[in-house]
C-alpha positions as CSV (number, residue, x, y, z in Angstrom):
1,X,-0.4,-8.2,5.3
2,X,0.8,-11.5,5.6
3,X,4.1,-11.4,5.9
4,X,5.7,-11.0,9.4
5,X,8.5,-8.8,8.1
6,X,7.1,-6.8,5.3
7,X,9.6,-5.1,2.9
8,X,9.7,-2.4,0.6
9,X,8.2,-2.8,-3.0
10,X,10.9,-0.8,-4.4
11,X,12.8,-2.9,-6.9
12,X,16.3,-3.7,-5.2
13,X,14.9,-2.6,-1.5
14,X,14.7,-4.4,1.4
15,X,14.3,-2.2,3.6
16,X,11.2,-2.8,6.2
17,X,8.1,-1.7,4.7
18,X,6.2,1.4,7.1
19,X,3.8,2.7,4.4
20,X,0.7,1.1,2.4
21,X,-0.1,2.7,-0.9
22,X,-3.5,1.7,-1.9
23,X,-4.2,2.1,-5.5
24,X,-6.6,0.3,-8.0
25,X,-6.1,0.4,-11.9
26,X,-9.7,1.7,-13.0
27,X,-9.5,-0.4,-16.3
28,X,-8.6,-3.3,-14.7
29,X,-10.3,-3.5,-11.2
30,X,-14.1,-2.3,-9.4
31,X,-13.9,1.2,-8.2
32,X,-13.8,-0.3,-4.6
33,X,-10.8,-3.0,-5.4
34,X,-7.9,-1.9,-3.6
35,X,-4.4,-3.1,-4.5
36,X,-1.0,-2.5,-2.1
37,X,2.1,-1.8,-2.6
38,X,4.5,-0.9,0.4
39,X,7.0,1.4,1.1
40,X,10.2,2.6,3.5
41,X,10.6,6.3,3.9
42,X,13.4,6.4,1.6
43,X,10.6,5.1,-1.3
44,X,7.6,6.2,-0.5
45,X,7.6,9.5,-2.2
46,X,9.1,8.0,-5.1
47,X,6.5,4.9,-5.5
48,X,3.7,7.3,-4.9
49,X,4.3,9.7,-7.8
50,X,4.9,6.8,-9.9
51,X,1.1,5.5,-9.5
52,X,-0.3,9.2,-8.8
53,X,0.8,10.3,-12.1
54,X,-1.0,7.5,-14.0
55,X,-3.5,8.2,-11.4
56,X,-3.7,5.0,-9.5
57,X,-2.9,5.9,-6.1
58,X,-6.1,6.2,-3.6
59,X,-4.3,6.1,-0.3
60,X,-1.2,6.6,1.3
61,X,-1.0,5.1,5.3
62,X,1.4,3.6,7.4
63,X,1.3,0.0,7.8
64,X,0.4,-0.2,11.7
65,X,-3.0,2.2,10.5
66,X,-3.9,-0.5,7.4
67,X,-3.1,-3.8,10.1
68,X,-5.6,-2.1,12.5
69,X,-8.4,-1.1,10.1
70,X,-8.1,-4.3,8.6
71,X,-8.3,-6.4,11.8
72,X,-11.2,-4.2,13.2
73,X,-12.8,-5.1,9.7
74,X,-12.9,-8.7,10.1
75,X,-13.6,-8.1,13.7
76,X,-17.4,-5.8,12.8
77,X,-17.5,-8.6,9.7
């Protein structure tokens, strides 16, 4: 995540962002492509069912987890 001050991807919210939903649109993307949305509390039940239903959502985590496995990524890379 690039932004200093992520925010919600809730339409209307900007609230700050604590979860990543990872998801991937299996007609659209590899198997191993992994898109993000992010969410407050208040949304991330709400954002979840919306992609789990048309079952796009691979992983729910909270933001400080994704920052860290991403910077031990580029880290091993």
């Amino acid at each position: 995540m690039s932004d200093e001050n992520p925010i919600c991807s809730a339409k209307g919210c900007r609230t700050a962002a604590v979860w990543v939903l990872a998801w991937n649109n299996p007609k659209l993307h590899t198997p191993e492509r992994r898109k993000t949305w992010l969410a407050c509390e208040e949304h991330r039940e709400h954002l979840s069912q919306f992609l789990g239903v048309r079952g796009f959502l691979k992983d729910v985590v909270t933001l400080d987890a994704w920052e860290r496995e991403r910077r031990d990524s580029a880290a091993d890379g």
